[in-house]
Every structure is written in structure tokens, then in C-alpha cells.
C-alpha atoms as an extended CHARMM CRD file, in Angstrom:
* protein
*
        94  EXT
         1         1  UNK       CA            142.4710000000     -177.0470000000      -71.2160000000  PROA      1               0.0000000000
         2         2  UNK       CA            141.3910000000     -181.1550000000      -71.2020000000  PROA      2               0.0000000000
         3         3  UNK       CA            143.0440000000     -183.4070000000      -68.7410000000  PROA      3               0.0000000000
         4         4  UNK       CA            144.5490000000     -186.3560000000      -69.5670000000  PROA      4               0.0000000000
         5         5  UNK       CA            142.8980000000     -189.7430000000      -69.6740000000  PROA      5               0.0000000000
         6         6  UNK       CA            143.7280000000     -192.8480000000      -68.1640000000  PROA      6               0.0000000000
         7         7  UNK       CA            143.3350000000     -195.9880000000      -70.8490000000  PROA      7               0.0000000000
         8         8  UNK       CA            143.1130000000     -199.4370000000      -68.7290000000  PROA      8               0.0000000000
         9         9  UNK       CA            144.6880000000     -201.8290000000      -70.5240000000  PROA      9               0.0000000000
        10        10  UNK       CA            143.8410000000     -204.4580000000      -68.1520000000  PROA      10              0.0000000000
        11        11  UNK       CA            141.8640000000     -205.8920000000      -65.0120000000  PROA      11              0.0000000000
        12        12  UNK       CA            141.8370000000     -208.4650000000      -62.8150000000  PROA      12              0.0000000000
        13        13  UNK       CA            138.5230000000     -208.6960000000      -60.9370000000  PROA      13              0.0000000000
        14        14  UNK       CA            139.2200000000     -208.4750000000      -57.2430000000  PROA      14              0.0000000000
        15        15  UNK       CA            139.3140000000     -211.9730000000      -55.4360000000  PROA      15              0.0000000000
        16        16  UNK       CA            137.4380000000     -210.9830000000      -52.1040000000  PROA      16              0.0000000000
        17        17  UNK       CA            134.2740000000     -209.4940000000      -54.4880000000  PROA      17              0.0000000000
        18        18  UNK       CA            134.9020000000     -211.8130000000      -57.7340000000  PROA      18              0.0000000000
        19        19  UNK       CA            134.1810000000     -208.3750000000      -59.9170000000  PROA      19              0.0000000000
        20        20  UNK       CA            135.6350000000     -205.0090000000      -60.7560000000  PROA      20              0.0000000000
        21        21  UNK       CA            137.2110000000     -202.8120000000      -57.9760000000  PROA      21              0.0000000000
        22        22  UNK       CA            135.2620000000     -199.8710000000      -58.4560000000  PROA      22              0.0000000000
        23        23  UNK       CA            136.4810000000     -197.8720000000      -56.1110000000  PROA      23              0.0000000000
        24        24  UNK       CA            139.9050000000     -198.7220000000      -57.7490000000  PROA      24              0.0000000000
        25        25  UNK       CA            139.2090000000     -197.2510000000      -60.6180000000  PROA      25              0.0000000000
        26        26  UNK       CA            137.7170000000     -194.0900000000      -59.3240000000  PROA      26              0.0000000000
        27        27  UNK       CA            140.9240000000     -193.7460000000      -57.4560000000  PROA      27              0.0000000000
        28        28  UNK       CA            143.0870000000     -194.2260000000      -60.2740000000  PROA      28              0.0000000000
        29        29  UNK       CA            140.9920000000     -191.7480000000      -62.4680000000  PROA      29              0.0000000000
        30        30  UNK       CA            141.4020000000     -189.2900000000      -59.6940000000  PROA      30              0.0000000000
        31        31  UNK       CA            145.4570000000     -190.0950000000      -59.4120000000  PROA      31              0.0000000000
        32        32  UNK       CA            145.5950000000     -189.8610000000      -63.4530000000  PROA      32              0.0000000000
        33        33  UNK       CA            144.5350000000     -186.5760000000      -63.1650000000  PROA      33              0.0000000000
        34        34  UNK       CA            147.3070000000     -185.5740000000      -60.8890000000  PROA      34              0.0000000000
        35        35  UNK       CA            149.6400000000     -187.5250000000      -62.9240000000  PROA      35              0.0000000000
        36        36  UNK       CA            148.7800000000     -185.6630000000      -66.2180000000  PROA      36              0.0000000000
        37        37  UNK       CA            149.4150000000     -181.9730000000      -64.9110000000  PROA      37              0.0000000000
        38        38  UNK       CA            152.4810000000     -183.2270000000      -63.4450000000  PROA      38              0.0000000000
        39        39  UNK       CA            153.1620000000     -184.3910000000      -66.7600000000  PROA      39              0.0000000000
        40        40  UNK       CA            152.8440000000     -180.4620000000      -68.4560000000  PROA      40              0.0000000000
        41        41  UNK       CA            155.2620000000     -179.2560000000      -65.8310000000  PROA      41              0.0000000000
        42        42  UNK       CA            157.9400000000     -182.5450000000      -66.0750000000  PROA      42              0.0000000000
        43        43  UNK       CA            157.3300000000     -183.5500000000      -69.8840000000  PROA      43              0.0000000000
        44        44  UNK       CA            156.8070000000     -187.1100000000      -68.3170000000  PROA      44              0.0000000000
        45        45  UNK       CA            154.5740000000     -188.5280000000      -66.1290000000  PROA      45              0.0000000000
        46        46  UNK       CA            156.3350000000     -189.2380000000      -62.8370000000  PROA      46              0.0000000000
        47        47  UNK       CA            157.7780000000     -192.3620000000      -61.1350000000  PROA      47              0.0000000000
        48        48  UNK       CA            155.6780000000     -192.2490000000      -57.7570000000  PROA      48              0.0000000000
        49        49  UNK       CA            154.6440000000     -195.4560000000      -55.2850000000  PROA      49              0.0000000000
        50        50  UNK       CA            151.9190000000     -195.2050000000      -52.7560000000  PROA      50              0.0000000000
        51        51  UNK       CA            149.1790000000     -197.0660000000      -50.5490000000  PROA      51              0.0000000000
        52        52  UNK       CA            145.8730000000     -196.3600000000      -50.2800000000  PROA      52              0.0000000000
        53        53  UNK       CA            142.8880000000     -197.4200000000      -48.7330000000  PROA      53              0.0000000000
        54        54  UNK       CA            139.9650000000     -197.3050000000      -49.9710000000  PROA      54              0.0000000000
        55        55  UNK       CA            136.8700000000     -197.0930000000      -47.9600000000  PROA      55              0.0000000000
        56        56  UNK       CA            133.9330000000     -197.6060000000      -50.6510000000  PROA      56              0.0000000000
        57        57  UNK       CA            134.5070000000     -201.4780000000      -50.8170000000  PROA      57              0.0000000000
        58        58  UNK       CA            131.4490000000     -203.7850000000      -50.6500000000  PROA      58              0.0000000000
        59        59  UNK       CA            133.6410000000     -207.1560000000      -49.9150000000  PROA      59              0.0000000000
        60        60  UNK       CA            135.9290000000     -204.8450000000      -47.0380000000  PROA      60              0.0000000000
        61        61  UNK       CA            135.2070000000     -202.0640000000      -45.0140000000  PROA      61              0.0000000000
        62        62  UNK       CA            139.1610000000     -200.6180000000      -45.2830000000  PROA      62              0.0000000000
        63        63  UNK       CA            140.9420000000     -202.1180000000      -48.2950000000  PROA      63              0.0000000000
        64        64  UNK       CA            144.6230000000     -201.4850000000      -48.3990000000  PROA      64              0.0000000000
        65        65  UNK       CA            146.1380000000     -201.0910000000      -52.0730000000  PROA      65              0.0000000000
        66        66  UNK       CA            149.1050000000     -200.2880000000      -53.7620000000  PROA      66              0.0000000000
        67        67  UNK       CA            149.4550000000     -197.9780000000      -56.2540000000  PROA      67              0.0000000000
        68        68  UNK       CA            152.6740000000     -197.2010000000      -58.7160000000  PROA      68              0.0000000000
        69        69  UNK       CA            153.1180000000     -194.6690000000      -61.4140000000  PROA      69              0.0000000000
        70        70  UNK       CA            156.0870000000     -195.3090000000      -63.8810000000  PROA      70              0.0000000000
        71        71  UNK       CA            156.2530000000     -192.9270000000      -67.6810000000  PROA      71              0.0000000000
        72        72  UNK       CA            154.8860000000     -196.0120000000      -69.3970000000  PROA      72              0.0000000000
        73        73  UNK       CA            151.9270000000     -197.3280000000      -66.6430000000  PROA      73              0.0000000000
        74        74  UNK       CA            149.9390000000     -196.6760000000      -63.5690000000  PROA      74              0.0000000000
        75        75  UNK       CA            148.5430000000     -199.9270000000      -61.8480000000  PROA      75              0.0000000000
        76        76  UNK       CA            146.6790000000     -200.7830000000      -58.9020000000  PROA      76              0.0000000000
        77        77  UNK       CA            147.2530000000     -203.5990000000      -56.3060000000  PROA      77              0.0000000000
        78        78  UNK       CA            146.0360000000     -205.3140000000      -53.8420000000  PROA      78              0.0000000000
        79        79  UNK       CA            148.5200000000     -207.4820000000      -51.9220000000  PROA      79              0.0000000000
        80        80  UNK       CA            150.3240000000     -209.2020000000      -55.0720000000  PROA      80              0.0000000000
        81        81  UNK       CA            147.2070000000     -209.4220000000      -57.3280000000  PROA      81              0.0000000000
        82        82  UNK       CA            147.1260000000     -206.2370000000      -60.0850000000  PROA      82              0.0000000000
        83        83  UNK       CA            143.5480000000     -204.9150000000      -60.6840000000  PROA      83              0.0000000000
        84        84  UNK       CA            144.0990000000     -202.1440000000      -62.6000000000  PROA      84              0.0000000000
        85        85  UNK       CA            146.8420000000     -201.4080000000      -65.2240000000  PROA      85              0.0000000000
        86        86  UNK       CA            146.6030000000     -198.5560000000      -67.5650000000  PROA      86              0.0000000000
        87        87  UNK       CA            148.2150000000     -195.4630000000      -69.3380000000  PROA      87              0.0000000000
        88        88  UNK       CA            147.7610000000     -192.0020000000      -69.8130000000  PROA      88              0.0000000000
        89        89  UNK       CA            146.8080000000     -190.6560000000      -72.3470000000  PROA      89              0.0000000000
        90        90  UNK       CA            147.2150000000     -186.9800000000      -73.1230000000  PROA      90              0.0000000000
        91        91  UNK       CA            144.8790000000     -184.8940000000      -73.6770000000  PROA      91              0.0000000000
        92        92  UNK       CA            143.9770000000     -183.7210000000      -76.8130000000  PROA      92              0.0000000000
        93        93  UNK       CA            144.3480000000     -179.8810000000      -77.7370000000  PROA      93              0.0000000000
        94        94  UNK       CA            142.2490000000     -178.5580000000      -80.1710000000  PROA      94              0.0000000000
């Protein structure tokens, strides 16, 4: 069976590196993947808020981000700034 696949439908480079939060995105790939088999059991993907932080920064040793999961989006902040926005995609069965 496939997972589902997060499509990022848009980023904001981080302001304290001026490029793309990385370790974001590996985050958010990991949460997708939790997200989609919740999604098999639900029908939907579920409405879940969270922090994180993230330790693989270059610009900050401990980076605390928000993270929020709605049926439509998943998306990544830090403080008020979005990095990452995106949606699942399921997974195609073949």
C-alpha cells in the first residue's frame, strides 16, 4: 500500500536563514505520513495543532514551530511567518 503525499503549495524562506527550512519540510513529510493513515481510518485527514522544535537548524540551535493540520491544508510556522503550506495528496492505488 503507497502513502500519501504531501504537495507544497507554497513557501516562505525562513527570515533567520533567508532560504528554505529544511528541516521543516522533513518534518512535515514525516507528519503527512501520519496524517494520511489517519485519513484511511477517518475518511478525512484530521484537524490537529502542535509545536515542534526542530533541532537540525543551521540559523538556530532549537527552533520552535507551529504546525496545523485542517482536511484542506497542513502548514508550518514559525512565530507568525508560514513556511510551509501544502496538501495531501492520496495515494494512488493501482
Amino acid at each position: 500500500m503507497q502513502d500519501d503525499t504531501l504537495h507544497l503549495t507554497a513557501t516562505t524562506p525562513c527570515a533567520l536563514r533567508g532560504g528554505p527550512c529544511l528541516a521543516g519540510h522533513a518534518f512535515l513529510e514525516r507528519l503527512s505520513h501520519a496524517l494520511g493513515l489517519a485519513r484511511r481510518v477517518t475518511g478525512t485527514p484530521p484537524e490537529m495543532a502542535g509545536t515542534v522544535t526542530l533541532r537540525g537548524c543551521p540559523a538556530l540551535a532549537a527552533c520552535p514551530l507551529r504546525w496545523q493540520s485542517t482536511p484542506e491544508a497542513v502548514e508550518l510556522a514559525h512565530e507568525r511567518r508560514v513556511l510551509l503550506r501544502g496538501h495531501l495528496a492520496p495515494a494512488v492505488v493501482q
